[in-house]
C-alpha positions as CSV (number, residue, x, y, z in Angstrom):
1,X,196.2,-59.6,-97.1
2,X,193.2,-57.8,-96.1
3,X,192.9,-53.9,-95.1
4,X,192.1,-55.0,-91.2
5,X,195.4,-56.6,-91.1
6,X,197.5,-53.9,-93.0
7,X,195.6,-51.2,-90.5
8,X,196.6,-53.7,-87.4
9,X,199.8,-53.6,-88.6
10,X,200.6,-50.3,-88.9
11,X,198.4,-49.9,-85.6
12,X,201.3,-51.8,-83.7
13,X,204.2,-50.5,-85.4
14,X,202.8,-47.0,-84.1
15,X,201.9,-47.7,-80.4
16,X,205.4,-49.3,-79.9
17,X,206.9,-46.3,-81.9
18,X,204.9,-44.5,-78.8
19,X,206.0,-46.3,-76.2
20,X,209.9,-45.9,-77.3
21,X,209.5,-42.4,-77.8
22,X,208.0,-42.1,-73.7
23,X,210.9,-44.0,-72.8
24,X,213.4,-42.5,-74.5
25,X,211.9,-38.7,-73.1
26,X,211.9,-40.4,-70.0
27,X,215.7,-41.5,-69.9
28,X,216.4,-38.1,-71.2
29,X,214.8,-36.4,-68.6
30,X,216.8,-38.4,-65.8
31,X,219.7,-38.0,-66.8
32,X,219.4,-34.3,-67.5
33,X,218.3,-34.0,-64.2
34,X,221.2,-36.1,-63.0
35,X,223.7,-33.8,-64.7
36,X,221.7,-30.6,-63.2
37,X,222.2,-32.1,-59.4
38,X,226.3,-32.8,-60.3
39,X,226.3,-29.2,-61.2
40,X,224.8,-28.0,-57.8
41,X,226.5,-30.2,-55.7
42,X,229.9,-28.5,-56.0
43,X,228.3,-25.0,-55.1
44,X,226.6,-26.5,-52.0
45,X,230.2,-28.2,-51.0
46,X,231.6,-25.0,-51.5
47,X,228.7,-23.2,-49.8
48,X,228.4,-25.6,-46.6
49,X,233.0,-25.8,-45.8
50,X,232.6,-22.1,-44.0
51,X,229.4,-23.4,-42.0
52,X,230.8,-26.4,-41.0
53,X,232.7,-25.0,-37.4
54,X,229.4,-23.0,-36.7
55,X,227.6,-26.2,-37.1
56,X,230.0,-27.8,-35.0
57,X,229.7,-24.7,-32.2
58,X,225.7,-25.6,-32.6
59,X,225.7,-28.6,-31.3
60,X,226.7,-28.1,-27.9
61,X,223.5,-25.2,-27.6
62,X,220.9,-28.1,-28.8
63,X,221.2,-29.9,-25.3
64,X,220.4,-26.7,-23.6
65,X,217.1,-26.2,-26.1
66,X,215.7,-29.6,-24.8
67,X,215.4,-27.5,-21.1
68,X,214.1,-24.2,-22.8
69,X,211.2,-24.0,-24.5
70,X,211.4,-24.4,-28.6
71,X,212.3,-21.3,-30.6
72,X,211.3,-21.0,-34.3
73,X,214.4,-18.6,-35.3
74,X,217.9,-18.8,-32.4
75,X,219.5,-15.8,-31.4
76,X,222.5,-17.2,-32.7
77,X,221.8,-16.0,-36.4
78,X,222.5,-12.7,-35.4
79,X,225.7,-13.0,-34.1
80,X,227.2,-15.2,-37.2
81,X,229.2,-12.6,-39.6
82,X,228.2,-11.1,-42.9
83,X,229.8,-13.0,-45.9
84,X,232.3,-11.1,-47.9
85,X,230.9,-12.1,-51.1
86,X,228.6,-10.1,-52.7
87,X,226.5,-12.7,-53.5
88,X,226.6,-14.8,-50.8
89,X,225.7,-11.8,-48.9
90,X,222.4,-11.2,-51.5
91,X,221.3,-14.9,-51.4
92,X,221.5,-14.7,-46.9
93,X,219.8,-11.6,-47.1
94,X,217.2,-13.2,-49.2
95,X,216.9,-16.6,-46.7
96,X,216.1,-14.1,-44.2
97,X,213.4,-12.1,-45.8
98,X,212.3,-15.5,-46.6
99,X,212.4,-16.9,-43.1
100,X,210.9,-13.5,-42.0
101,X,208.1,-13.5,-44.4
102,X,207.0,-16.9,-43.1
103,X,207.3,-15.8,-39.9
104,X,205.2,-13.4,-40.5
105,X,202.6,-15.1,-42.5
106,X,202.6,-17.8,-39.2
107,X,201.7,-15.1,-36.5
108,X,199.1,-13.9,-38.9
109,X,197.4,-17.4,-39.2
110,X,198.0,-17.7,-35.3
111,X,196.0,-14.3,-34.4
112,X,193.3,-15.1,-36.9
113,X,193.3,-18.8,-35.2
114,X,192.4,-17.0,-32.5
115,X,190.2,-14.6,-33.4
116,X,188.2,-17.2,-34.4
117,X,188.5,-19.6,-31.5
118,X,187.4,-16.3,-29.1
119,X,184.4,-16.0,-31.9
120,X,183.9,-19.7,-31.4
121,X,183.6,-19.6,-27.9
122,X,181.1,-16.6,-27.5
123,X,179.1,-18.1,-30.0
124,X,179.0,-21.2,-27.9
125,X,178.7,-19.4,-24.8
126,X,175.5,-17.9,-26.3
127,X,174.4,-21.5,-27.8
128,X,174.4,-22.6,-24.0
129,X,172.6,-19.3,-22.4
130,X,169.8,-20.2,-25.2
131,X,169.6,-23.7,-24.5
132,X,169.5,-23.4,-20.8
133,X,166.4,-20.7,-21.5
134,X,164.4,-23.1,-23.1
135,X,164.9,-25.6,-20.6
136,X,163.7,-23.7,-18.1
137,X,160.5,-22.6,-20.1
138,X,159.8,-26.7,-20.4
């Protein structure tokens, strides 16, 4: 046997060593991540029972929005009691600095929207009183 077939040989054996080692970090990965959502799921049950009859109280309000004009955050979140668990209490208070923050963030982008539109606009505005003066001077 020559050294270009020894070499070829051990070049195979090592890209199909590769290729079971991708796979195998592959599976791994999966079904870590398939163990991680089992885990959650039982915290979101547990989570989502209490909202269930204000979800159900919702639902009669969402035929009435259709009429009024779309609101990004409902009134309704202000009437909806505190949890009594510490934590629960934490992670709301956290979803709404969240929510507010991107609120926020939203009415900043709208007034600088615009701002620049208005800028936009003189600028054309100014375009057109420039075009219509050389016209006339032709």
């Amino acid at each position: 046997m020559t050294l270009d077939q020894r070499n070829s040989s051990k070049l195979l054996w090592a890209i199909i060593g590769g290729l079971i080692v991708i796979v195998l970090v592959m599976l791994s990965y999966q079904w870590m991540s398939q163990n991680q959502s089992a885990e959650v799921t039982p915290e979101a049950e547990l989570l989502s029972q209490p909202a269930a009859p204000a979800a159900k109280a919702k639902a009669e309000p969402a035929v009435q929005l259709e009429k009024v004009p779309q609101q990004l955050v409902s009134e309704d979140i202000l009437k909806q009691p505190v949890a009594t668990n510490a934590t629960l209490a934490k992670e709301e208070m956290a979803k709404l600095e969240d929510l507010q923050a991107q609120l926020d963030d939203q009415a900043a982008l709208l007034n600088a929207q615009h701002a620049d539109a208005d800028e936009l606009i003189r600028l054309k505005e100014e375009q057109i009183q420039l075009l219509e003066a050389q016209l006339k001077q032709q």
